[in-house]
C-alpha positions as semicolon CSV with decimal commas, in nm:
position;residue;x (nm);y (nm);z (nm)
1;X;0,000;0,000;0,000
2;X;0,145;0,305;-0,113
3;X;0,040;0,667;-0,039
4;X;-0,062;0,836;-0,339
5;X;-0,017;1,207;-0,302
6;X;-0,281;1,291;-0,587
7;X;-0,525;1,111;-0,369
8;X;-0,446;1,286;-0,076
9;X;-0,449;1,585;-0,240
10;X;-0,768;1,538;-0,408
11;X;-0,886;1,405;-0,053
12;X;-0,757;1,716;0,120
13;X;-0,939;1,910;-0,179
14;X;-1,266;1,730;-0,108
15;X;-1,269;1,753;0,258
16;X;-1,190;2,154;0,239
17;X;-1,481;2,209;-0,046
18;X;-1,731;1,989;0,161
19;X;-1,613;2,185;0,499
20;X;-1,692;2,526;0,294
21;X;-2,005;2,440;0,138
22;X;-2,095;2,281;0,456
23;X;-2,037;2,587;0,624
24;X;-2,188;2,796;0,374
25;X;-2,521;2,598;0,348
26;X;-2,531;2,457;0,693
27;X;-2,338;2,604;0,995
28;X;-2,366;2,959;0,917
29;X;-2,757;2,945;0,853
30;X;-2,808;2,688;1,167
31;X;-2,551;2,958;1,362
32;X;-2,769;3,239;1,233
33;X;-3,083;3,084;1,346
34;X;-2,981;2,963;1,697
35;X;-2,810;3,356;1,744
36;X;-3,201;3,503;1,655
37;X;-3,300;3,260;1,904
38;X;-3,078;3,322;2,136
39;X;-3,210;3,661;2,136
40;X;-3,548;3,638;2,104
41;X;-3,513;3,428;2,423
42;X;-3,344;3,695;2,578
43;X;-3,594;3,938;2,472
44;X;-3,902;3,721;2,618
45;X;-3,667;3,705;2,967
46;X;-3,628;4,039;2,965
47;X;-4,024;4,109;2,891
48;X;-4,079;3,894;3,208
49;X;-3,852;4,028;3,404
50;X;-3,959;4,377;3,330
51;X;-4,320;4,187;3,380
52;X;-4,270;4,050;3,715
53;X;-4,126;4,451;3,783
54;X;-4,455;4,563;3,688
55;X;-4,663;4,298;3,872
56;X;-4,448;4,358;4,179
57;X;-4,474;4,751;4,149
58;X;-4,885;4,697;4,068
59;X;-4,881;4,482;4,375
60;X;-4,671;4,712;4,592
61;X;-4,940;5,014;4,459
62;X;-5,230;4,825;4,555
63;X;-5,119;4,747;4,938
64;X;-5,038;5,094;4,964
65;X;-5,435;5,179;4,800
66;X;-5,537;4,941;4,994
67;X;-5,370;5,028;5,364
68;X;-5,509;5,382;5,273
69;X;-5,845;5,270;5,199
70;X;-5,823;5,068;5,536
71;X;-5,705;5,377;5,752
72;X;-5,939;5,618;5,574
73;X;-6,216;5,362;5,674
74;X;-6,091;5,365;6,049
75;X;-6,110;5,749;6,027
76;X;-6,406;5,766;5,899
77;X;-6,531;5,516;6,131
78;X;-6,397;5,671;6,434
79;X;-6,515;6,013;6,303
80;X;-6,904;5,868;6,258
81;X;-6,858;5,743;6,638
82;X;-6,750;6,063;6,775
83;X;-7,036;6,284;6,548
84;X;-7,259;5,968;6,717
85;X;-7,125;6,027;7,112
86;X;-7,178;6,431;7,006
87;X;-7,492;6,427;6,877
88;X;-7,651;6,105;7,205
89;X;-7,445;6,365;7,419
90;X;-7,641;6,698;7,296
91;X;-7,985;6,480;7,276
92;X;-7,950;6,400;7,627
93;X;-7,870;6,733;7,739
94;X;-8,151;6,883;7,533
95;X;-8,366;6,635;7,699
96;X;-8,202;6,702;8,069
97;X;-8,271;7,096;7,939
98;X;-8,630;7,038;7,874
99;X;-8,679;6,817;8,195
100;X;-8,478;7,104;8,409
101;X;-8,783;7,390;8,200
102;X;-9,072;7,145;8,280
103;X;-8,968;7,120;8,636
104;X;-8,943;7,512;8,649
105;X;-9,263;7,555;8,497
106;X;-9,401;7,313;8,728
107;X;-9,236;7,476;9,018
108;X;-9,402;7,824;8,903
109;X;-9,744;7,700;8,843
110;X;-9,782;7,531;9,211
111;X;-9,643;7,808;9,345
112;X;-9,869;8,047;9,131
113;X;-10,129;7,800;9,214
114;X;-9,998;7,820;9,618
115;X;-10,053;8,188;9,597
116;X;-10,401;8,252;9,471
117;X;-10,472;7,969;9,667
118;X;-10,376;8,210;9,995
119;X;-10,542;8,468;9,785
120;X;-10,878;8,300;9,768
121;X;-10,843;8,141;10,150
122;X;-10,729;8,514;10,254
123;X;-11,004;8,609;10,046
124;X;-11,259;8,386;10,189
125;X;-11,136;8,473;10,528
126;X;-11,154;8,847;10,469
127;X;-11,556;8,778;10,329
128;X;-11,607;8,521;10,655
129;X;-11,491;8,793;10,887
130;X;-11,632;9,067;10,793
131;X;-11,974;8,860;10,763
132;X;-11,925;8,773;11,124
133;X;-11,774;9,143;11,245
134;X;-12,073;9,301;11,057
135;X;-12,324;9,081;11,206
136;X;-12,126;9,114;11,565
137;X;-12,126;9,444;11,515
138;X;-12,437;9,475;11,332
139;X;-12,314;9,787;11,152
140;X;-12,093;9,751;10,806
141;X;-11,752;9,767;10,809
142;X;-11,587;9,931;10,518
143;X;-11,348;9,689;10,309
144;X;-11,046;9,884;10,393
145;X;-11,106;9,861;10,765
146;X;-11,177;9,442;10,725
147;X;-10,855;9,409;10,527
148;X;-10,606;9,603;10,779
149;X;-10,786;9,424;11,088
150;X;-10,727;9,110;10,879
151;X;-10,327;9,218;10,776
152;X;-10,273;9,250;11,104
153;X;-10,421;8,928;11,273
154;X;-10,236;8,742;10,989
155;X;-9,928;8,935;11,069
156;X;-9,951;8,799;11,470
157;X;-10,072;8,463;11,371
158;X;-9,847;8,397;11,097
């Protein structure tokens, strides 16, 4: 067996044309393709990541809404309890103001009541004595007369 150097060459020739056209019409397209690939995978990573950003900012936003919401509502709350205590407190004192004026009123009737009541027994006295004086004295007594005899036994007695 003897090396023929037109075969190698020719071998050598082959194996170089079939390494460039294989290059040509294989490796570079296939390289092509995976490098588009390659970034259109790192494209789609990056539009999650930026994504997950997003949700996590959205998120983050929406606690914060919703702890406002939540101490807005306890302010509110608290606010409609206090306007509630204000509002029992000035219907009770109302109520304690219109008790306090009926008792007054009260108070002023019986006493108004007290004093024509000592008007009319004074009264009736004043007409019982000077029935009895005029008949014990069988003469009239003038009104004036009755009412300072009467003034002045009330005065002793009373």
């Amino acid at each position: 067996m003897s090396i023929d150097i037109v075969s190698v060459l020719l071998i050598i020739a082959n194996v170089l044309v079939l390494y460039f056209v294989l290059n040509k019409l294989l490796y570079k397209p296939i390289a092509k393709f995976i490098g588009r690939r390659e970034e259109a995978i790192g494209r789609a990573r990056d539009q999650i990541n930026r994504g997950k950003t997003a949700e996590a900012d959205a998120k983050a936003r929406a606690e914060e809404i919703l702890a406002q919401a939540r101490a807005q509502a306890e302010k509110l709350s608290a606010q409609i309890q206090e306007d509630g205590r204000a509002r029992a407190d000035a219907m009770v004192a109302q109520a304690r103001e219109q008790a306090e004026g009926i008792v007054q009123k009260a108070r002023e009737q019986m006493e108004s009541e007290r004093e024509q009541m000592r008007r009319q027994v004074r009264e009736e006295a004043v007409g019982s004595a000077l029935a009895l004086t005029s008949k014990m004295l069988k003469r009239e007594v003038t009104r004036e007369n009755n009412q300072d005899m009467i003034d002045e036994y009330l005065e002793k007695v009373g």
